[in-house]
LUMDOMI-484443 format. One record per residue (C-alpha): residue in three letters; x, z, y; residue number from 1. Coordinates in steps of 0.1 Angstrom, whole numbers, plus 5000, padded with zeros to 4 digits. Layout:
<pts>
aa  x  z  y  i
ALA  X  Z  Y  NUM
...
</pts>
This chain:
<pts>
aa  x  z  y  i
UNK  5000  5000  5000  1
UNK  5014  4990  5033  2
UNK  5003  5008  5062  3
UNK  4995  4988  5097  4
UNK  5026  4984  5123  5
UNK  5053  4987  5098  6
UNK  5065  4977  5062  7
UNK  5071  5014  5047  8
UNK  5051  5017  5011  9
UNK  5035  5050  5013  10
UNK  5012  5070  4987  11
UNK  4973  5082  5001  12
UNK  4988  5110  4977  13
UNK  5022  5117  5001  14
UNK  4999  5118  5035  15
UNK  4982  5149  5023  16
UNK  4997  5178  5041  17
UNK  4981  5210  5064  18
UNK  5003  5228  5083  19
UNK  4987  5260  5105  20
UNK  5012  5282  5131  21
UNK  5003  5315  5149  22
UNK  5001  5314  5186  23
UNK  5018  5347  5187  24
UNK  5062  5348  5182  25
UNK  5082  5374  5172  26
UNK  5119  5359  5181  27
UNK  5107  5325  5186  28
UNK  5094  5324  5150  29
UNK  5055  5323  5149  30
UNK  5040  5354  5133  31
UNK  5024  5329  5107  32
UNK  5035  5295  5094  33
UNK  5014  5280  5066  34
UNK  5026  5245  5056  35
UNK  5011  5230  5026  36
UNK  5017  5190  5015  37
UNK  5036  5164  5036  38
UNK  5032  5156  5074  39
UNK  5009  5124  5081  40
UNK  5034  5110  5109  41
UNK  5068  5115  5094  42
UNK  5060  5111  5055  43
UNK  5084  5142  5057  44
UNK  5075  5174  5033  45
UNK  5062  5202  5054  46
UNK  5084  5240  5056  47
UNK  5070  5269  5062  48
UNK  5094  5290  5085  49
UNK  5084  5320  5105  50
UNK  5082  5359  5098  51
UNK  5050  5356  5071  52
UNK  5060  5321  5054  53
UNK  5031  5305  5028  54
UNK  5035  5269  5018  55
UNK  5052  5251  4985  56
UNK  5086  5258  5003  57
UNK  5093  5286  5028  58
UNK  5120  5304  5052  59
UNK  5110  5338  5066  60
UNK  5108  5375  5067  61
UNK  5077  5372  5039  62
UNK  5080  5343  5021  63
UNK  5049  5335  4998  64
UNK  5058  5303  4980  65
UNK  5068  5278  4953  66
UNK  5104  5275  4972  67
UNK  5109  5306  4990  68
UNK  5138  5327  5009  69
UNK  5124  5357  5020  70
UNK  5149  5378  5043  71
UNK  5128  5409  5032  72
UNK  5099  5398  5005  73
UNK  5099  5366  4987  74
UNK  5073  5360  4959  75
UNK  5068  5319  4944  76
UNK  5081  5305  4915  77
UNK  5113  5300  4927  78
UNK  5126  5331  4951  79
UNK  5153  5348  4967  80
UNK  5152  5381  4988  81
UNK  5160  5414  4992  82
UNK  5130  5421  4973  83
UNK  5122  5389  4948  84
UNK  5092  5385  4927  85
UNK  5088  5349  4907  86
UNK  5096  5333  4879  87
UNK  5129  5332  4884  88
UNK  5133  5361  4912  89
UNK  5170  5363  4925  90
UNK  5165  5398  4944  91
UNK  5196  5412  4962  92
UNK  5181  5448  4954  93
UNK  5149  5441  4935  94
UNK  5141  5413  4912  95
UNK  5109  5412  4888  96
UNK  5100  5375  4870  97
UNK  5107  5362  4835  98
UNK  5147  5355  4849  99
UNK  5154  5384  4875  100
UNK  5185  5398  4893  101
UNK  5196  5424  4920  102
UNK  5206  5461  4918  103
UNK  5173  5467  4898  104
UNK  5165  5441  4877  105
UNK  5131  5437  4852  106
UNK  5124  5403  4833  107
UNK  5129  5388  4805  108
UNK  5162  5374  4811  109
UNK  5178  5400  4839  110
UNK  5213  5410  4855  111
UNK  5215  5442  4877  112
UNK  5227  5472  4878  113
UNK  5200  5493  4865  114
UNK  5180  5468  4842  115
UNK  5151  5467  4822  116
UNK  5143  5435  4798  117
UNK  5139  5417  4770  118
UNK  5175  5402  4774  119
UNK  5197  5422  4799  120
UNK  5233  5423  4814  121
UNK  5247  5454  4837  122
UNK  5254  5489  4839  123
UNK  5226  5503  4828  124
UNK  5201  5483  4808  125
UNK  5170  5492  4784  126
UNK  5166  5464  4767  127
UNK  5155  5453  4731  128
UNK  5189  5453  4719  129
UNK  5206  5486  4741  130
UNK  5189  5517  4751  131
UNK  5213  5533  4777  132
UNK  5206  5568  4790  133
UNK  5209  5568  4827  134
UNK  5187  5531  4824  135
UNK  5161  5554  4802  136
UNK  5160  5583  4828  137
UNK  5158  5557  4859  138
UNK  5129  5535  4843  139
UNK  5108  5565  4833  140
UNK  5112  5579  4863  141
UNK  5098  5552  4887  142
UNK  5075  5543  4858  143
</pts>
């Protein structure tokens, strides 16, 4: 399909796209950025970037996305944070998801210092395979 005034071949699929920003800024970063899909104009895919983030890929303080870098919170399928919660959650402190890392680490697969999981590498890990004690005595006591 060609569209009028040019000869780019574009998808009706690739000009679907919403994108929504707060009026209100904290550091020049809008309070709320939702950006779902592709921009009509550009054909270019939409990012989600301000303190809350929500959109297939986002950049913020909260980031609630497929893609996501959260400074503080991320949670998608793919997300990295301070505090990460996805499938694969990289988490500098906390990570929870099926792959997980960061100081405490719960999934499946996970790497921390104080991990709980199916499969686990670090310091102190309750696992299926390794019961330590100080991983024991951490995990029951949050839990």
């Amino acid at each position: 399909m060609e569209t009028a005034g040019n000869n780019k071949k574009t998808s009706p699929v690739l000009r679907w796209g919403f994108e929504w920003k707060a009026k209100a800024k904290i550091f020049g970063l809008p309070l709320v950025h939702i950006a779902l899909g592709f921009n009509r104009e550009t054909g270019k895919l939409h990012v989600a970037k301000g303190i809350i983030a929500i959109g297939f890929f986002g950049l913020g303080l909260i980031s609630i996305s497929w893609f996501g870098a959260g400074l503080l919170l991320a949670i998608g399928q793919f997300a990295v944070g301070i505090i990460a919660i996805a499938q694969f959650a990289f988490g500098i402190y906390f990570g929870l998801g099926q792959f997980a890392t960061g100081v405490i680490a719960i999934g499946q697969f996970a790497f921390g210092d104080y991990v709980l999981a199916q499969i686990g590498y670090g310091k102190h890990v309750w696992s299926s395979i390794t019961e330590d004690a100080s991983a024991l005595e951490f995990f029951k006591n949050i839990f």
